[in-house]
N, C-alpha and C positions, 0 to 999 in steps of 0.2 A: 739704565744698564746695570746689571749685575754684579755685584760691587765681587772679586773676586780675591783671593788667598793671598797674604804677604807673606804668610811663612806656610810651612807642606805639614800638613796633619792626616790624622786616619781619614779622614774626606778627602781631602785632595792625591792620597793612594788611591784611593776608590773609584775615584773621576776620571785618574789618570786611567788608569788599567780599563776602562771601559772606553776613554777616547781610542787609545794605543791600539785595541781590537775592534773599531772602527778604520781607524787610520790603516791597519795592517790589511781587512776586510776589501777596502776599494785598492790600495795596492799589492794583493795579493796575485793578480794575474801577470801583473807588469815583472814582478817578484821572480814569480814561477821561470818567467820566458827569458832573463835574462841571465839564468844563472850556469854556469860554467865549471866552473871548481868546487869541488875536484873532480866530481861524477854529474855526468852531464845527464839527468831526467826528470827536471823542473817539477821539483815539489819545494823549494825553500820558504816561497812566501807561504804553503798551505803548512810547512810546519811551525813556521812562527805564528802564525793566526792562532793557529790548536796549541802552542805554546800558552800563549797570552790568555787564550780563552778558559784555560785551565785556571790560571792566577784568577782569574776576574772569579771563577766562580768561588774558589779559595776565601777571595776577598768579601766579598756578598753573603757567605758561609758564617762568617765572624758577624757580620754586620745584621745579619740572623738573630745570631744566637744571641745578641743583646739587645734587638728588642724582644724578642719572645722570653726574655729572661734567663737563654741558657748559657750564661755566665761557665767559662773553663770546656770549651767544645774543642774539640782536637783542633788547633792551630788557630782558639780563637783567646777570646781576655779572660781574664784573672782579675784579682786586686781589686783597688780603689774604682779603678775607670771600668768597673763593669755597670755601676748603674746609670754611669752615661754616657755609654758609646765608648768603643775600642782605645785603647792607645793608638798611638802612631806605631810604637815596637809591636804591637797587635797584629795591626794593617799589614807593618809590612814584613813581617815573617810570615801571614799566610800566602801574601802574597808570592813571598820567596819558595814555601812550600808547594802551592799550586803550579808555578813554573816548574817545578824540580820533577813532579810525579807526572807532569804532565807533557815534559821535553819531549821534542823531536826533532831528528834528524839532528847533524853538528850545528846548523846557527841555534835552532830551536835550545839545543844544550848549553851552545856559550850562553846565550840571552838568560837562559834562568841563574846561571852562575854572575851574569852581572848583576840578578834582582839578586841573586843573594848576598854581594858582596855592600849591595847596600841596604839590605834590611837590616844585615851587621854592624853597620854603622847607625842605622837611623834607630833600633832597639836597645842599642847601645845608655840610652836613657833611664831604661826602664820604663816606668809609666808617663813617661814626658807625652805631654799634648801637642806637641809641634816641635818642629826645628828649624832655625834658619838658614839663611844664606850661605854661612861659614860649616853647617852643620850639611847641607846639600853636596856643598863642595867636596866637602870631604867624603859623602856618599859615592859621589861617582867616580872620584880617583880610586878609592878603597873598590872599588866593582869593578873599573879596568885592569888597574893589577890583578885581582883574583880572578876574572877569566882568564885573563893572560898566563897564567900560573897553571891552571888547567890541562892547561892542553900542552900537549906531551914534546912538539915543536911544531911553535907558535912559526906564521908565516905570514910575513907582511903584504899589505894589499886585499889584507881580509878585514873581516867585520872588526877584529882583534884591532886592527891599524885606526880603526875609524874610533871604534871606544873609548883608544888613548888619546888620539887628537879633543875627542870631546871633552874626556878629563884634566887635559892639559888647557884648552881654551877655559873651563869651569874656575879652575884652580887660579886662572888669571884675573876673573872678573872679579869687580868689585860691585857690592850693593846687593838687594834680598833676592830670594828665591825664584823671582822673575828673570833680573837680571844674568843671575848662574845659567836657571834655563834655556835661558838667548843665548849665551854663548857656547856652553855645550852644544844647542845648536846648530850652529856657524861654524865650530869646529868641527863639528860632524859630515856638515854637508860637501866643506871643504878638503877634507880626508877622503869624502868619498869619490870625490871628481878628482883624486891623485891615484887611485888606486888600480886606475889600468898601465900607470906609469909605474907600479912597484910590481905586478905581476903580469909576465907575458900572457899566458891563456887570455886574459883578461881582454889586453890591447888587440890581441888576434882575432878576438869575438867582436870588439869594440861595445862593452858596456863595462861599467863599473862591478865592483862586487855586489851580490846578491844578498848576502846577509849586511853587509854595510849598509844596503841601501834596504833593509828592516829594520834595522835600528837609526837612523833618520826619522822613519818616519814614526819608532818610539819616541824619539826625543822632540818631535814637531808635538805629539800630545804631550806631553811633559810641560812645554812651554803655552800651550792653550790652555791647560788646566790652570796655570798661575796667571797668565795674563787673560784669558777670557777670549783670546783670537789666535785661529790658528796660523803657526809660521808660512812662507813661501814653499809651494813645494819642490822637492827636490827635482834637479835639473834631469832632461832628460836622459835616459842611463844609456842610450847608445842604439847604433843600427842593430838591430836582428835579424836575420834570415826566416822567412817563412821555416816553421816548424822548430827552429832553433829551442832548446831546451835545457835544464839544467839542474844542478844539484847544490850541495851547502856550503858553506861558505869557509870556514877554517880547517883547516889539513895538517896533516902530520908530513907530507911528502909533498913536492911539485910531480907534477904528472907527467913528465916525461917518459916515464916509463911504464908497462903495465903492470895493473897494479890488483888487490885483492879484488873477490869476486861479492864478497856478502858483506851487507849490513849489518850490524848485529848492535842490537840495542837494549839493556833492562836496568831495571830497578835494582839495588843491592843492599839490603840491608845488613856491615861490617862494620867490622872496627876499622881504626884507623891503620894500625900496624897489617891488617890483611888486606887494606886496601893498597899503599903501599905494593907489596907484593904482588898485587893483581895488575897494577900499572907497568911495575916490572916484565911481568910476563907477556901482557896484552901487545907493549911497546914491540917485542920480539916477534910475536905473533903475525902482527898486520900494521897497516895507520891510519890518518885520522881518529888520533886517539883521544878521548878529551874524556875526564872524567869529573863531574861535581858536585857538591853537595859537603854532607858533612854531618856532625853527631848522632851518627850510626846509620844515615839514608844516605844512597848515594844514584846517581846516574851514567852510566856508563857505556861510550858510544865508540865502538870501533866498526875497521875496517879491514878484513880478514877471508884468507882464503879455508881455514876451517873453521867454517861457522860452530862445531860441536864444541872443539878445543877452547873458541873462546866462551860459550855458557859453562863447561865445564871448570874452566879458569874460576868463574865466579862461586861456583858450586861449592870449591874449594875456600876461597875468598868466605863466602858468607850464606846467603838467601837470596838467589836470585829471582825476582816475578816482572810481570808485566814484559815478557823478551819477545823482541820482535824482529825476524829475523828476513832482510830481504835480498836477494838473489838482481847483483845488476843486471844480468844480461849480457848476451857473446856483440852485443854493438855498442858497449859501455865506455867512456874514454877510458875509465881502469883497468880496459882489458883490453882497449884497444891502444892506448900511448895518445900521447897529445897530437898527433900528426890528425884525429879527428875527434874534435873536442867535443861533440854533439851526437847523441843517439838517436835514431829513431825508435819508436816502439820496437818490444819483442812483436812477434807474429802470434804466440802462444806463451799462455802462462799458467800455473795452478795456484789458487790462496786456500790456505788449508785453515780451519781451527783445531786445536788443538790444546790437551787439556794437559799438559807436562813439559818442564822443560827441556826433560831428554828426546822426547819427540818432537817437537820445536826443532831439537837439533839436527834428527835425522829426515825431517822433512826436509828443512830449509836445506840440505846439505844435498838433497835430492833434488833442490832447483824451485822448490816453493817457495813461495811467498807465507809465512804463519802471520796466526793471529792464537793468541794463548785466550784457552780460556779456564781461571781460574776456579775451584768451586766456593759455588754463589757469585759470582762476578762474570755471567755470561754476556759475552760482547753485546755490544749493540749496534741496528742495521749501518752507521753512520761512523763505527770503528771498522767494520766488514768493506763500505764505500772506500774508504782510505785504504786499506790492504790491495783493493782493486787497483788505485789509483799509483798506490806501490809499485805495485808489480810492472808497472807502463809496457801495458799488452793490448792490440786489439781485438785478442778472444781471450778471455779469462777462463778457465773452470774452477769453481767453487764446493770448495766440499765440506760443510757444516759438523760434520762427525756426530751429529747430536742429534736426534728427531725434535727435541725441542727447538731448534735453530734454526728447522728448515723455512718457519716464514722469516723471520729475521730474516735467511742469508736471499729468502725472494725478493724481501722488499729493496733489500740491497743490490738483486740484481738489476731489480726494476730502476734503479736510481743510477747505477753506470749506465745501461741501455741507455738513458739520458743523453749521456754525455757522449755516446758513440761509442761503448765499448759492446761487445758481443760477448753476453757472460751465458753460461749453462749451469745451473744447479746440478749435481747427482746428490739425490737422498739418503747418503749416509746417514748412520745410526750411530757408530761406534767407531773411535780412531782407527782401531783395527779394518774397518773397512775400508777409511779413508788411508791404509797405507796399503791394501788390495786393488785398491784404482792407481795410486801413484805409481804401482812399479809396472802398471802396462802404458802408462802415459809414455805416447810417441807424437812432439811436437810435429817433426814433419811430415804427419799425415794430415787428411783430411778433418779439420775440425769436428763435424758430426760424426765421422769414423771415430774418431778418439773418445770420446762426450760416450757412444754406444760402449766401446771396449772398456773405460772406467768406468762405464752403470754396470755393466754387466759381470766382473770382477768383483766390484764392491757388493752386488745382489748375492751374487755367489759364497759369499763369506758371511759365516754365521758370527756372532757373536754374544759373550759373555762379560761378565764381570762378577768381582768377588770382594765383598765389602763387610762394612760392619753399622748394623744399625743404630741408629742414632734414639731412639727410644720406641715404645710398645708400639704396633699397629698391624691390622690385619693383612695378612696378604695373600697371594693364589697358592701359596703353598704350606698356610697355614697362620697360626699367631706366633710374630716372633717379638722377643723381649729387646732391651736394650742392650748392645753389648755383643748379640749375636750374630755371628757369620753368617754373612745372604750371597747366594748364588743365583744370580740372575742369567737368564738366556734369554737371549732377543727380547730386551727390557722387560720383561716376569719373570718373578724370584721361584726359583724351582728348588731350591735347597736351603737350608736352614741347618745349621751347625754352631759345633763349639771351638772349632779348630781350622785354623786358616788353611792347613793344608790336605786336610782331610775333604776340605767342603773342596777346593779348588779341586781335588781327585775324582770328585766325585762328578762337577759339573763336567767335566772334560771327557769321563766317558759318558755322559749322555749325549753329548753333542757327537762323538767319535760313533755312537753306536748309530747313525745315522752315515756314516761313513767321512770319508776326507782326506787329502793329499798334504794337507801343509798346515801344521798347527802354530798360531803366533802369538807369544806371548808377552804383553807388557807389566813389567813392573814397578809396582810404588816404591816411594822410599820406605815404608811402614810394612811392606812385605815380608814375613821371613826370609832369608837367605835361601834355605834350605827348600822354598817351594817351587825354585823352578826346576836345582837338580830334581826333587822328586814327578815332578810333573815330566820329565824330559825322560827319566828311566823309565817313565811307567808309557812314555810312547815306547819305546825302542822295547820291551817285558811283550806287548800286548798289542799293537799295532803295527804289522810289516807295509813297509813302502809308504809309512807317513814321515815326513820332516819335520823338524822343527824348528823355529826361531827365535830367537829372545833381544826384548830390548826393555833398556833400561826407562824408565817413565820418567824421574823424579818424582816431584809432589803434585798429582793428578789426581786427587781427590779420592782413589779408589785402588784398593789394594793391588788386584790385577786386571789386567783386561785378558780377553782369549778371545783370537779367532781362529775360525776352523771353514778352508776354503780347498 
């Protein structure tokens, strides 16, 4: 037998974080179907999975870079212990790290704030090789207070209730890093089988919480990694109803009433005093408000009926990326009250990509589901699958914005089709198309009537952009330098200038001299100011019975976009 760990070192982070997303893997369905609070449309266990799976890969990233010799790899070792494998403070800050960028949904979010609360404590060494019992202990009380701390009010009979009972059994035990693990545990399992009895929703469904019962079956790997066999599994979580479905696990609000409509979820990279402020606001705004992290990365999950207000909140705050913003549904408990705590699918849905977080805003605010994509950081078919999965619809449409995305978002369609959903591609090019389709989308028509009306919308809409090149290279409209204004139409550069708003003048009447009803403009944050007045006079000087419209982009990689439909 396998002689295994008396005290927890960067290996035994490592084994852990790979059981855990095992463990959360096989009960990720059971997850899914029992979750109730606060928004009922069972995705908890697939966000804890993609939580954890973040961390592992975080963790294996370090454990990289020091065999291949790349000593000091973003969230990996330093010092002494780089010629022989990580520190434990190594392991588990990336591992803290990986949870943090890669949180979803609110357990998804508590969960990486409890890695963090004990990577805090366990890096707390420095290059220390291990920690013990006492040193464990103190890990997972230090983790339960700071989720707990998190979240903006805390409500018992959530995952929250179960992490304290765990840190409270921890804190009791005596003897090494085994022994802790067992009881943590015990008190875990046993917090979680109380937990219909501290929240009604709960007893009224008849299972336990959803994220309590992922972090069980975190702490069941935690105690096989030190002892070599895995614990008993957790009891079973209760009756379901055919189709019964649910949502995450810690809340700002009990649900008795109805509540915000969007999900809104991003990265923030602030300071501490603007985050502060943005809790403030957020709080005001909506709930389930949990925010966490810290020296200068932060994650930030609310629940809100203007989805724009709360990215802009952060805009203000700091840098907001990675925002994903989901749209419950008119059959949501939080829009319908606890009298029915269970949704069924929408009938119809759209998931957009999208490359800014002002349009993020204004999609999602128009009832989409987004997926951001940053530039160089284009989603992948398996971030596209989960937006589908988001969106809890049996007919999706999908609108790529990109011609480069169009196989990405097929293979993705091809992979819901799997699972039973009915997704339609239209081959968007350019956001602006994709927001040509959005505003003739009419859920209560016929699915292929719809799918025809946004292809044919989006077809109808020309588009541009106006950017600045990144060094020498040839192109259709001649050799441009680095530094130079390019004006592209329907992805070839037609213009080549020195001046933002000259070049943007110039693409806009070529595309006009082709004629057009509705000119739409999006703007970067790196735009001049002055280029949409002048583009918007130079409609109303020189074009009678064209419109125009302007929205704000954020940072979308690309000064403006234009279309002309």
């Amino acid at each position: 037998m396998a002689q295994v760990p008396q005290t927890f070192d960067a290996l035994a982070v490592r084994t852990w974080c790979g059981l855990a997303l095992r463990a959360l893997g096989r009960a990720r369905e059971e997850i899914d179907a029992i979750n109730v609070y606060p928004v009922a449309d069972g995705d908890t266990g697939t966000n804890l999975y993609l939580t954890v799976e973040s961390a592992v890969a975080a963790v294996e990233a370090v454990f990289t870079a020091h065999e291949t010799g790349g000593a000091g790899a973003a969230g990996g070792p330093s010092g002494p212990s780089a010629s022989s494998g990580p520190s434990l403070g190594d392991a588990a800050r990336a591992m803290a790290h990986g949870a943090l960028i890669g949180a979803r949904g609110n357990s998804g979010t508590i969960l990486a704030q409890l890695l963090r609360g004990m990577a805090q404590v366990l890096a707390a060494g420095g290059d220390s090789a291990h920690t013990d019992g006492h040193g464990l202990r103190r890990a997972l009380l230090h983790a339960a207070d700071s989720a707990r701390g998190a979240v903006a009010h805390p409500v018992e009979g959530t995952v929250l209730s179960v992490a304290s009972a765990a840190a409270e059994a921890a804190t009791a035990a005596e003897g090494d890093c085994a022994a802790v693990a067992r009881a943590a545990h015990r008190g875990a399992l046993e917090a979680l089988a109380a937990t219909p009895g501290q929240l009604a929703v709960l007893e009224r469904a008849g299972v336990v919480d959803a994220g309590g019962r992922g972090l069980v079956a975190v702490l069941g790997a935690l105690v096989e990694t030190l002892t070599g066999q895995a614990p008993a599994e957790a009891p079973p979580a209760g009756h379901v109803e055919e189709g019964d479905a649910g949502r995450d696990g810690p809340v700002a609000c009990a649900p008795s009433e109805p509540g915000p409509a969007y999900e809104v979820i991003y990265l923030l990279e602030a300071e501490d005093p603007a985050v502060d402020r943005l809790r403030e606001r957020l709080d005001v705004l909506g709930d389930s408000l949990v925010v966490v992290g810290g020296d200068g990365l932060w994650n930030v999950h609310v629940h809100v009926d203007d989805a724009g207000a709360a990215v802009e909140a952060g805009v203000e705050a700091g840098r907001p990326h990675r925002i994903r913003i989901t749209h419950f549904g008119a059959g949501d408990v939080h829009t319908s009250g606890a009298g029915r705590p269970l949704r069924e699918r929408a009938q119809r849905a759209v998931v957009a990509v999208v490359p800014g977080e002002g349009l993020a805003a204004l999609c999602g605010g128009a009832g989409a589901t987004t997926v951001l994509a940053r530039p160089g950081e284009p989603p992948a078919s398996g971030e596209l699958v989960e937006a589908v999965r988001r969106a809890h619809a049996r007919e999706v449409v999908l609108l790529p914005n990109d011609a480069e995305l169009y196989d990405t978002a097929a293979a993705a369609a091809e992979q819901a089709r799997g699972e039973g959903v009915r997704v339609a591609v239209i081959p968007t090019r350019s956001a602006v198309q994709g927001i040509a389709a959005l505003a003739v989308h009419e859920p209560g028509r016929r699915f292929d009537e719809d799918v025809v009306a946004m292809t044919s919308a989006a077809g109808a809409t020309r588009h541009a952009e106006v950017t600045v090149a990144e060094h020498r290279s040839w192109t259709t409209a001649g050799i441009c330098q680095a530094g130079d204004v390019l004006g592209l139409i329907d992805g070839d550069v037609a213009v080549i200038g020195s001046d933002v708003t000259a070049t943007a003048e110039t693409v806009l009447d070529r595309m006009l001299a082709a004629g057009g009803e509705l000119v739409t403009l999006v703007l970067g944050d790196e735009a001049p100011d002055s280029v949409a007045d002048r583009l918007q006079a130079r409609v109303r000087e020189s074009y009678l019975a064209v419109d125009t419209v302007t929205y704000r982009g954020g940072r979308q990689g690309t000064l403006l976009l234009i279309g002309v439909e």
